[in-house]
N, C-alpha and C positions, 0 to 999 in steps of 0.2 A: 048694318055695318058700314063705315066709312066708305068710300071709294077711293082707289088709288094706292091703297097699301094690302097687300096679299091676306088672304086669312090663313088663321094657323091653319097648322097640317094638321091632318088627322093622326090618331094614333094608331101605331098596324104593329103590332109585335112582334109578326113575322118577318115583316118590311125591315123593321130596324133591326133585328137580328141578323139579316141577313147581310143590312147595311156592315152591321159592324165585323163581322166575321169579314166580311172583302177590305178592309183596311189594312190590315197587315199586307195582302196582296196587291195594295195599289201602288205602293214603294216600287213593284217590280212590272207592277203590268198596266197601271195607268189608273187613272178615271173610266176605265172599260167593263161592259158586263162579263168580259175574259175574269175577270177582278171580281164581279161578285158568282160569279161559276165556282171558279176557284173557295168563295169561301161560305157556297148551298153545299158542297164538296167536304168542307169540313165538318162541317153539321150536320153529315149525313143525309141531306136534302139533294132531291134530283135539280141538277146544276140547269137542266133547260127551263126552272124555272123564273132565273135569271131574267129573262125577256121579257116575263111573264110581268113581273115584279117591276122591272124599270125599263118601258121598251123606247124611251130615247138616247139611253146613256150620257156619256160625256157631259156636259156642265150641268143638264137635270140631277146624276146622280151626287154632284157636289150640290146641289139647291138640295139634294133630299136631305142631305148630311147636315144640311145646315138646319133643315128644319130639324132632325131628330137631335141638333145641340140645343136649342132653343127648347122642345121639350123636356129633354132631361134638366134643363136651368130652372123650368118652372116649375118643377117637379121637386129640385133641390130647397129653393127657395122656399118653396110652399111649406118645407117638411123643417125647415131652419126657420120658419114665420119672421121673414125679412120686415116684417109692418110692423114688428115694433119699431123699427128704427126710423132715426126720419127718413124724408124723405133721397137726400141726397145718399146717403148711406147706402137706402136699398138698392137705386140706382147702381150706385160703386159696385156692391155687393153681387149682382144680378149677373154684371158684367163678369165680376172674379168669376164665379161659381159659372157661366157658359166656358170659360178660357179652362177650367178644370176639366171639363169633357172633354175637351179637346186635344187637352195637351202631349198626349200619348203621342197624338200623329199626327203633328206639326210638321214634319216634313212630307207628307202625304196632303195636309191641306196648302204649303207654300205651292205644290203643284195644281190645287184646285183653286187657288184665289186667281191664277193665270189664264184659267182653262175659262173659268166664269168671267174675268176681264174681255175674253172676246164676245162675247152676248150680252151687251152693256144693258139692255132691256129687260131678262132674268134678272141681272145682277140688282136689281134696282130691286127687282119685287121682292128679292129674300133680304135684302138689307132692309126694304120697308119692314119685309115680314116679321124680321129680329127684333129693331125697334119697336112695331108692336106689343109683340111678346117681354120684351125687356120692361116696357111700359104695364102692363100687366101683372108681372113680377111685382111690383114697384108698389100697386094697389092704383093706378089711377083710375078713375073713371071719370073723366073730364069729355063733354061731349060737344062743346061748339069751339070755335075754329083753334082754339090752344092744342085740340087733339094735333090737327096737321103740325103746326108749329115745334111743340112739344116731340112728337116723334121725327120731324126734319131732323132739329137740331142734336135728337142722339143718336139718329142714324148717322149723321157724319163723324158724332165722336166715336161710336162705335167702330164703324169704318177705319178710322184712323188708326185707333186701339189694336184691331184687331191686326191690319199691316206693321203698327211696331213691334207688335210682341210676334209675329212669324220669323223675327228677323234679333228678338232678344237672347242672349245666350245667358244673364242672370241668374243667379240662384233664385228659383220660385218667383222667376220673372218677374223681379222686385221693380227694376227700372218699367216695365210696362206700368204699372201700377201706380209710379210715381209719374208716367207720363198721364195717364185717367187722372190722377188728381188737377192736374194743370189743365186738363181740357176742360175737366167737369168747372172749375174754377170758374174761366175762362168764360164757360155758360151763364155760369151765373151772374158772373159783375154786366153781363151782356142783356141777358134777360134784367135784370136791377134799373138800368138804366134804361130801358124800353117799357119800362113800367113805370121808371120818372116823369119819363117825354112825353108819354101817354097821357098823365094824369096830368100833367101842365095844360096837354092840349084841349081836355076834355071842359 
């Protein structure tokens, strides 16, 4: 595996069940294991095992969240086979279908992208760790140095994406989507010409 970009998370069925039953209750009680108590509670699971399950809280359990959106994207992906499409598409694609997991509790994660802004060094690993998985989604397997490249450059579009649409009010966050197309663009005439310059120079 590369260095430098997180590996995906594993998959815990209990874990993200658990995750997702405390989402409703983070509207009121925070990014706190108070929050995932509250929703072992609902599911009839003993709430002490809360600790048990996420014993750092606070911006870990939004890094968990994050991982378990990335899961269910490549999960979605995999089961819509994004690879017919090209490449750019699946890319597009990859990114919709994460923002559709999500979108329930958009105002639960505007309070998590704040909370993981203070631990800028986290923050780093799960935006790598997105991009990987986004990149996977995607079907790359590119293994010398376009991998780092290739993943920088959609960790910031994603990054980007993911801040405008916390803040879009659009029907089916159309304007998000129309912002993705300009960045994805954007990419491209950028990368075009870094492969002109190259080949001149070579």
């Amino acid at each position: 595996m590369n260095e430098g970009f997180a590996e995906p998370a594993r998959d815990d069925p209990e874990r993200d069940a658990a995750l997702l039953a405390a989402m409703p209750h983070v509207a009121r009680r925070g990014w706190t294991l108070a929050a995932v108590r509250d929703g072992l509670a609902d599911l009839g699971a003993e709430p002490a095992l809360a600790a048990l399950m996420f014993s750092r809280g606070g911006a870990e359990l939004v890094a968990e969240w994050a991982a378990y959106a990335d899961r269910q994207m490549l999960a979605a992906a995999a089961a819509e086979n994004i690879a017919r499409l090209r490449t750019p598409a699946r890319i597009r694609r990859a990114i919709e279908l994460r923002l559709a997991v999500q979108r329930p509790w958009r105002a639960q994660l505007r309070r998590g992208a704040a909370l993981l802004a203070t631990q800028p060094l986290l923050a780093a690993r799960v935006t790598a760790r997105t991009a990987d998985a986004l990149w996977q989604a995607a079907g790359d397997r590119s293994a010398d140095f376009s991998w780092y490249t290739k993943r920088a450059s959609l960790a910031a579009i994603h990054a980007a994406t993911m801040l405008f649409w916390l803040r879009d009010d659009s029907p089916d966050a159309a304007a998000t989507m129309v912002f993705l197309d300009h960045r994805l663009a954007d990419a491209a005439r950028v990368g075009g010409l870094r492969r002109r310059l190259t080949s001149r120079l070579a």
